[in-house]
C-alpha positions as a Markdown table, in Angstrom:
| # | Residue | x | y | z |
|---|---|---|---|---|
| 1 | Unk | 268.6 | 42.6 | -119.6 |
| 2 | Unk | 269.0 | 44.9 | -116.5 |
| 3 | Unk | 271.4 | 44.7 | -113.7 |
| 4 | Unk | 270.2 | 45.5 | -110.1 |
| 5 | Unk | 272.3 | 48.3 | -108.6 |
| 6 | Unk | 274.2 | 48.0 | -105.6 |
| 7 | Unk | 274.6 | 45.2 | -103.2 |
| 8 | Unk | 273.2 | 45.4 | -99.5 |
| 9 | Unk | 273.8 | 43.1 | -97.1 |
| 10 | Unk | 270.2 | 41.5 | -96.2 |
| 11 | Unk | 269.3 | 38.9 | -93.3 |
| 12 | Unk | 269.1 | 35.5 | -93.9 |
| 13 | Unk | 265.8 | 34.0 | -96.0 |
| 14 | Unk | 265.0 | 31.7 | -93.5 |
| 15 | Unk | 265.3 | 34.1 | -90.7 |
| 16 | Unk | 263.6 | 37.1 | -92.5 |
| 17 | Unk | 260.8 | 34.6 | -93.2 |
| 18 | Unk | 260.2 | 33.6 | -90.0 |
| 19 | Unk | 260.2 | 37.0 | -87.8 |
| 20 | Unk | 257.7 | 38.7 | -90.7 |
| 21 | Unk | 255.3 | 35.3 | -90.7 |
| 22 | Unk | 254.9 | 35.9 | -86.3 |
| 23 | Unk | 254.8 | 39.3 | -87.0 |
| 24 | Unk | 251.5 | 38.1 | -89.2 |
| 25 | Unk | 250.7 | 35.6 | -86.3 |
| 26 | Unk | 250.9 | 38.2 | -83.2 |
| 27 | Unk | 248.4 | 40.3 | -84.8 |
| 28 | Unk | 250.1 | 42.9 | -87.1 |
| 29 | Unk | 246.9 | 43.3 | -88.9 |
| 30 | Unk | 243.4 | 44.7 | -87.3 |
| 31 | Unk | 240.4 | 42.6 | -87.3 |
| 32 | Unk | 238.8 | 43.5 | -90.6 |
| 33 | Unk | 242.5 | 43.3 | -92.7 |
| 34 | Unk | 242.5 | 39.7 | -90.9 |
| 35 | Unk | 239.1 | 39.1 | -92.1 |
| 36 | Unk | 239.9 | 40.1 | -95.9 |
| 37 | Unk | 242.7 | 38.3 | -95.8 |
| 38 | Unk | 240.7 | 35.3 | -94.7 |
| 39 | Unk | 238.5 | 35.6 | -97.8 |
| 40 | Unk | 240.9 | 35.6 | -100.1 |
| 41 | Unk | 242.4 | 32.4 | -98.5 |
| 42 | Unk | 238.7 | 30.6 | -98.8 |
| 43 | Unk | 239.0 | 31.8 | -102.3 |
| 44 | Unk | 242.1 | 29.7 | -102.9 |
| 45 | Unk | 244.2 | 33.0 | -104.6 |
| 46 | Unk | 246.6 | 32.0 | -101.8 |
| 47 | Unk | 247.2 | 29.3 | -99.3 |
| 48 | Unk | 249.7 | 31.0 | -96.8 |
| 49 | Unk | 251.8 | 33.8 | -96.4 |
| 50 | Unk | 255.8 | 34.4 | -96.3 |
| 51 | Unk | 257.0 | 37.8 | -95.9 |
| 52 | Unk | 256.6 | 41.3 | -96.2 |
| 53 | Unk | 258.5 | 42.7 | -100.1 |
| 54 | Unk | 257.8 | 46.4 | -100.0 |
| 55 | Unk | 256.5 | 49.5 | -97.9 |
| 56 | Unk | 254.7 | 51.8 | -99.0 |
| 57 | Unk | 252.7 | 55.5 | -97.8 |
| 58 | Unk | 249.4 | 53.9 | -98.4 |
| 59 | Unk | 249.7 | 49.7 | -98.4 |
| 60 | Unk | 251.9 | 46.8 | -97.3 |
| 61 | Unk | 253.4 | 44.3 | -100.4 |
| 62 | Unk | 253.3 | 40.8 | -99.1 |
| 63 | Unk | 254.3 | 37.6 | -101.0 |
| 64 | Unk | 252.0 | 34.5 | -100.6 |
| 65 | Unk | 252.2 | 31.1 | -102.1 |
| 66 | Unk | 249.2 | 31.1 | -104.8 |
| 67 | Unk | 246.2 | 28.8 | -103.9 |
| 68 | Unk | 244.9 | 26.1 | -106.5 |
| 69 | Unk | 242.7 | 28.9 | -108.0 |
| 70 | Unk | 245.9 | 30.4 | -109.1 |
| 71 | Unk | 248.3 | 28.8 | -112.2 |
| 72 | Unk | 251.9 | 30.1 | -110.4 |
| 73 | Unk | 254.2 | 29.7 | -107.6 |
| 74 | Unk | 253.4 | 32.8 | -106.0 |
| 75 | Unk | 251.0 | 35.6 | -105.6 |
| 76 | Unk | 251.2 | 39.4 | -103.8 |
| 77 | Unk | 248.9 | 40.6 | -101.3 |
| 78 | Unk | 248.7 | 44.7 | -101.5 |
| 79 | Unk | 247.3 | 45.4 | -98.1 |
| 80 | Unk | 246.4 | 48.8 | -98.0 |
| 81 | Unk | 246.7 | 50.4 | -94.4 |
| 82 | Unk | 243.0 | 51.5 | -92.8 |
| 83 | Unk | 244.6 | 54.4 | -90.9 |
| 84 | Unk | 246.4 | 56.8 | -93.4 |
| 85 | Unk | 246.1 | 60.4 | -94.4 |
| 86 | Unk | 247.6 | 60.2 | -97.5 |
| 87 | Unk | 244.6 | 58.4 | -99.1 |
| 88 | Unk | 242.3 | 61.7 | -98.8 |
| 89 | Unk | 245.3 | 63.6 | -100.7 |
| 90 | Unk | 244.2 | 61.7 | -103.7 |
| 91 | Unk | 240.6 | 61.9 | -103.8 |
| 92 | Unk | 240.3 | 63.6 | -106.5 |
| 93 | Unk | 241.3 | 60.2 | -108.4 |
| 94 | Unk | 238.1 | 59.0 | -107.2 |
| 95 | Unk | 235.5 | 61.6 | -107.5 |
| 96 | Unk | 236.5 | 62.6 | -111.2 |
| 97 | Unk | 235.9 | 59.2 | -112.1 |
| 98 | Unk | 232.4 | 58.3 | -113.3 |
| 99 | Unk | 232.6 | 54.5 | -112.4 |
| 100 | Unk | 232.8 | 55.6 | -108.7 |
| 101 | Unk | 230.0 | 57.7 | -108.3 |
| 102 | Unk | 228.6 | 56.7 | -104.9 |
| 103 | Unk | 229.5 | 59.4 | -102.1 |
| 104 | Unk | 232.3 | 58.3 | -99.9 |
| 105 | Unk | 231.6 | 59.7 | -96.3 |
| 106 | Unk | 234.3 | 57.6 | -94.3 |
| 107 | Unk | 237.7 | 56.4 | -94.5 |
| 108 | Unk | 237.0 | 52.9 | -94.7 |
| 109 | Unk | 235.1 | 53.3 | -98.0 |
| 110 | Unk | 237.5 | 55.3 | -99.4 |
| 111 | Unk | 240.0 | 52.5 | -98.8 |
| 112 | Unk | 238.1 | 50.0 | -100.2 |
| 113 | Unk | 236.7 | 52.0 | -102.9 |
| 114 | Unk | 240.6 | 52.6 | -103.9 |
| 115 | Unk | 241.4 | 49.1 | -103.8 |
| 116 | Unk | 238.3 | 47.8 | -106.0 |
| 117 | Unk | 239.7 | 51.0 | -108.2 |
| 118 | Unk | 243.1 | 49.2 | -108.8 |
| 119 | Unk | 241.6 | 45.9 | -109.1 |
| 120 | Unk | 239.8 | 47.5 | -111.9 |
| 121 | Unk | 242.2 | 49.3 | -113.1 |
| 122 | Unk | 244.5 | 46.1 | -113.3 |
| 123 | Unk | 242.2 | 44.2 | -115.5 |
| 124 | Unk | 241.5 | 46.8 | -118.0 |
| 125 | Unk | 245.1 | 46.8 | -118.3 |
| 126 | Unk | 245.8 | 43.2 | -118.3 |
| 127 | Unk | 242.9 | 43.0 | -121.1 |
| 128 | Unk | 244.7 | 45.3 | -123.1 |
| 129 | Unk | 247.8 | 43.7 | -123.0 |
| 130 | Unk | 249.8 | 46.1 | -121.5 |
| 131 | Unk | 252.9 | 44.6 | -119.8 |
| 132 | Unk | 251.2 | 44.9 | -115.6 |
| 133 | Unk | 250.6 | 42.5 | -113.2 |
| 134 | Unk | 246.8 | 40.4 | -113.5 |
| 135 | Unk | 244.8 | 41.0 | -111.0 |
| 136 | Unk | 243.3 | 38.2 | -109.2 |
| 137 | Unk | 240.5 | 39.4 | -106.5 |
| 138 | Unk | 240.1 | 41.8 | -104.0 |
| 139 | Unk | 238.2 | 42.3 | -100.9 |
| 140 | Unk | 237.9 | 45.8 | -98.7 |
| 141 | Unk | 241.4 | 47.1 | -98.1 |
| 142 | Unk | 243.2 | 43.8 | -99.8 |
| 143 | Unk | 244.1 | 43.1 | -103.6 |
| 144 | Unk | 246.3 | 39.5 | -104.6 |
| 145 | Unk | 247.4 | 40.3 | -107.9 |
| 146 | Unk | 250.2 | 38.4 | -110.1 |
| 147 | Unk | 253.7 | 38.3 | -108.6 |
| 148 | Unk | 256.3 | 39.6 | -111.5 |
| 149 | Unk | 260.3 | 38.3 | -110.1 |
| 150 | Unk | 262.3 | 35.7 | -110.1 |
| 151 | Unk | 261.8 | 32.6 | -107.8 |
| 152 | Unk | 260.9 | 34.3 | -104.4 |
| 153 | Unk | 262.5 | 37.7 | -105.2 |
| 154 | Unk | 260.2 | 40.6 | -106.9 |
| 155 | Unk | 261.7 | 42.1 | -110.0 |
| 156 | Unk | 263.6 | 45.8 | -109.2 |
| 157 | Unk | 262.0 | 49.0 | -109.8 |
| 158 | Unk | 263.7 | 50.5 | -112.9 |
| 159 | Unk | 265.2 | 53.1 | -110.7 |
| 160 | Unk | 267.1 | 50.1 | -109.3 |
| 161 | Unk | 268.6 | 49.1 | -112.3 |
| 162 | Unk | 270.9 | 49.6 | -115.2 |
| 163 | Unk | 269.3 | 49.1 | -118.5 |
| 164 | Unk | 271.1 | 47.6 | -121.4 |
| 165 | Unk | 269.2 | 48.5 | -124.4 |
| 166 | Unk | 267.2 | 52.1 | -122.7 |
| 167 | Unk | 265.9 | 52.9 | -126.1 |
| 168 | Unk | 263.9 | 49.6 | -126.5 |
| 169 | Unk | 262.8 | 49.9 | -123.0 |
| 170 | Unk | 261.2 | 53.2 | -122.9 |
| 171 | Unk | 259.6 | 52.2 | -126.9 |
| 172 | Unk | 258.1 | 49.6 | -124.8 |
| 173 | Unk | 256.8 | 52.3 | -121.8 |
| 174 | Unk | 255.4 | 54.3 | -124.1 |
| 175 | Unk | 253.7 | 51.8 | -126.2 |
| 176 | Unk | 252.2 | 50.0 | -122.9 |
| 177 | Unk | 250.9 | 54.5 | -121.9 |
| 178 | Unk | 249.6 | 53.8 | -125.8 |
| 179 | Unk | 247.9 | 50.6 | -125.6 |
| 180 | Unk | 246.3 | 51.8 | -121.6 |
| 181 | Unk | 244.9 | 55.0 | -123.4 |
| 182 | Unk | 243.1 | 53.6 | -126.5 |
| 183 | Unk | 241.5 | 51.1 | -123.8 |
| 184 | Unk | 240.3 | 54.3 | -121.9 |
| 185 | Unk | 242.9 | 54.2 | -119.0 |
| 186 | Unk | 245.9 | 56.7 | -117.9 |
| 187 | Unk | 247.7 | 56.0 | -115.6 |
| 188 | Unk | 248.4 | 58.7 | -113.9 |
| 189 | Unk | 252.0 | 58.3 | -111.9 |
| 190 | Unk | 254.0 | 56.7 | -114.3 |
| 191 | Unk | 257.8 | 57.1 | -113.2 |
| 192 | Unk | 260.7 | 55.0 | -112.9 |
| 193 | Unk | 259.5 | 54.3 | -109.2 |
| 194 | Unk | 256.4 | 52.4 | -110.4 |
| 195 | Unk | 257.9 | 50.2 | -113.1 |
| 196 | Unk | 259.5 | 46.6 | -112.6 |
| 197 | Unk | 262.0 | 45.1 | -114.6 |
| 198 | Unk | 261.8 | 41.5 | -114.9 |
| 199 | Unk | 264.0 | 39.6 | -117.5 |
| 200 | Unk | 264.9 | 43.4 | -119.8 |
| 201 | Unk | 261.0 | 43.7 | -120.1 |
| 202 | Unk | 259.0 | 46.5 | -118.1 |
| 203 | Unk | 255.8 | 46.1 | -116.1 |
| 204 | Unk | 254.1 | 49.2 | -114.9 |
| 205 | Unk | 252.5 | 48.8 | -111.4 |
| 206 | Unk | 250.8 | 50.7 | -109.2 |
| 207 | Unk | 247.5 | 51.6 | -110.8 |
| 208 | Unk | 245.1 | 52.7 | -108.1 |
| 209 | Unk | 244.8 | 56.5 | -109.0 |
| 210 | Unk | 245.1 | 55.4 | -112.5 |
| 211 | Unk | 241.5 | 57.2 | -113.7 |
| 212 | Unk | 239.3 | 57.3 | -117.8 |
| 213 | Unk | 240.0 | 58.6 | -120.1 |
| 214 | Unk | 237.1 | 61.0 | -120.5 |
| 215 | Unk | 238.2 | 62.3 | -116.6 |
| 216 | Unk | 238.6 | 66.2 | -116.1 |
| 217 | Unk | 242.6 | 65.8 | -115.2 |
| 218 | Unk | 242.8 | 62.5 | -117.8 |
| 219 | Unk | 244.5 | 65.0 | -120.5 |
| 220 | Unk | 247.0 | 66.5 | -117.9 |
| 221 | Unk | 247.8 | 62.9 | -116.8 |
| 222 | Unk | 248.8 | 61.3 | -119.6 |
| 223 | Unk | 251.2 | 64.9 | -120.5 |
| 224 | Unk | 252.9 | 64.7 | -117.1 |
| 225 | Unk | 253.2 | 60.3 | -117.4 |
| 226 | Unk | 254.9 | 60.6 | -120.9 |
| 227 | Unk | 257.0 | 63.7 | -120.1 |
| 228 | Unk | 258.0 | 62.2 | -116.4 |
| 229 | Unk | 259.3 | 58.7 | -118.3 |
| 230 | Unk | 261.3 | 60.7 | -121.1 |
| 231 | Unk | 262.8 | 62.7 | -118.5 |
| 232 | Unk | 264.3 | 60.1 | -116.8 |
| 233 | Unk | 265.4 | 58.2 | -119.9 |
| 234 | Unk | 267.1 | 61.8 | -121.3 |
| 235 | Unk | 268.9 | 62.4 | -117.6 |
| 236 | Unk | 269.9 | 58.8 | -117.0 |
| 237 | Unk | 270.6 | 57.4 | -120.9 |
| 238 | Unk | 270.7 | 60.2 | -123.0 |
| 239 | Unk | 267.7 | 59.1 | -125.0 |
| 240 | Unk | 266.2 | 61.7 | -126.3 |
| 241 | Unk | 262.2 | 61.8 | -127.8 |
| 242 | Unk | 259.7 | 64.5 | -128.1 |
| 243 | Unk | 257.2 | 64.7 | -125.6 |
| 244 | Unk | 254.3 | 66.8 | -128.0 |
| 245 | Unk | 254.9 | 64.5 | -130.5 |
| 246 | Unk | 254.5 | 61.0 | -128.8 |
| 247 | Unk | 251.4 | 62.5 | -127.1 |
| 248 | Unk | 249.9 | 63.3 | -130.1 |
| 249 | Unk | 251.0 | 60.1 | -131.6 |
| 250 | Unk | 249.1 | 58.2 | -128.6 |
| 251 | Unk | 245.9 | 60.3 | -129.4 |
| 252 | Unk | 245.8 | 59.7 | -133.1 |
| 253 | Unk | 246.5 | 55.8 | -132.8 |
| 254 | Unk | 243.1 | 55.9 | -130.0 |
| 255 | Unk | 240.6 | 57.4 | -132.4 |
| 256 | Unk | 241.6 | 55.2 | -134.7 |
């Protein structure tokens, strides 16, 4: 179990609801998001859209109810903005990576060719059984992907919460970094930012500069995502692993 920290005072369901749904209806989003969207709609992922859940540098988290193409209540839209700078800070996430070896020459592709990276990314992880959410489709600069909350509410980010059992959390981290590598994947930015807890278990998100395993920085990735989570688990909880060791240990059980 984990308890979400703090209590803020937040508007109204109804009323948050309703300004963020004209806010979609006045023309938030620029013709070819609107488009995207629209194809994702014809697609039956989703059949409407509620409300804006999280902002982010690069994309927009939205929550829509789930179309009859989709067994749940819910789904999210990642809409990931056409006009950023921050996207050509991680191109190196995309060259590196030999299932994206078509030359990007604008920003548009590059956006598109990130979100068809996540999508991808997703699955292989989903596949593997690695606790994330499952991707659904994608189109250009939009991805619907499985909602992890409760009812309407997203789960936290583990920087959110307090864990009750931390040790059988991070086991589960690192054996999620375990299962991703022997399927070919790091992730690349695991942290206690891209992490949700729903119901004591953790889901990693956020896999879009997630790159192979046979990628020039994939080594240096997977060091920096174990040694990031056992930091935070030794300065928050005490819990104290070694981060050569489990390394080692997640390279041994892939070649096996």
């Amino acid at each position: 179990m984990a308890r979400r920290l703090g209590r803020r005072k937040e508007p109204l369901r109804e009323d948050f609801m309703l300004k963020e749904q004209l806010k979609i209806e006045e023309g938030v989003f620029d013709r070819r998001t609107i488009m995207a969207i629209g194809k994702v709609f014809t697609r039956n992922v989703v059949s409407r859209m509620r409300f804006i859940i999280a902002r982010g540098k690069e994309a927009d988290v939205y929550l829509a109810d789930a179309g009859d193409k989709v067994d749940a209540d819910f789904v999210v839209l990642k809409i990931f903005r056409l006009e950023t700078s921050s996207f050509k800070a991680r191109i190196d996430y995309i060259t590196g990576d030999r299932r994206f070896q078509r030359r990007i020459s604008t920003d548009m592709q590059l956006i598109s060719t990130w979100c068809r990276k996540e999508f991808g990314n997703l699955r292989l992880a989903h596949n593997a059984k690695v606790h994330s959410p499952a991707p659904y489709t994608f189109e250009n600069n939009v991805l619907a992907m499985e909602f992890i909350g409760n009812g309407n509410a997203p789960a936290p980010r583990l920087k959110e919460t307090v864990v009750d059992n931390p040790s059988g959390v991070l086991d589960t981290v690192l054996k999620d970094i375990g299962k991703l590598y022997s399927a070919g994947l790091v992730h690349g930015d695991v942290s206690e930012y891209n992490i949700l807890m729903s119901n004591g278990t953790p889901f990693m998100i956020d896999f879009g500069q997630a790159v192979t395993a046979d990628h020039p920085k994939a080594q240096a990735f997977l060091e920096r995502d174990v040694g990031n989570i056992l930091a935070y688990f030794r300065k928050r909880y005490g819990v104290e692993r070694d981060v050569g060791k489990i390394v080692n240990e997640i390279r041994s059980m892939a070649e096996e």
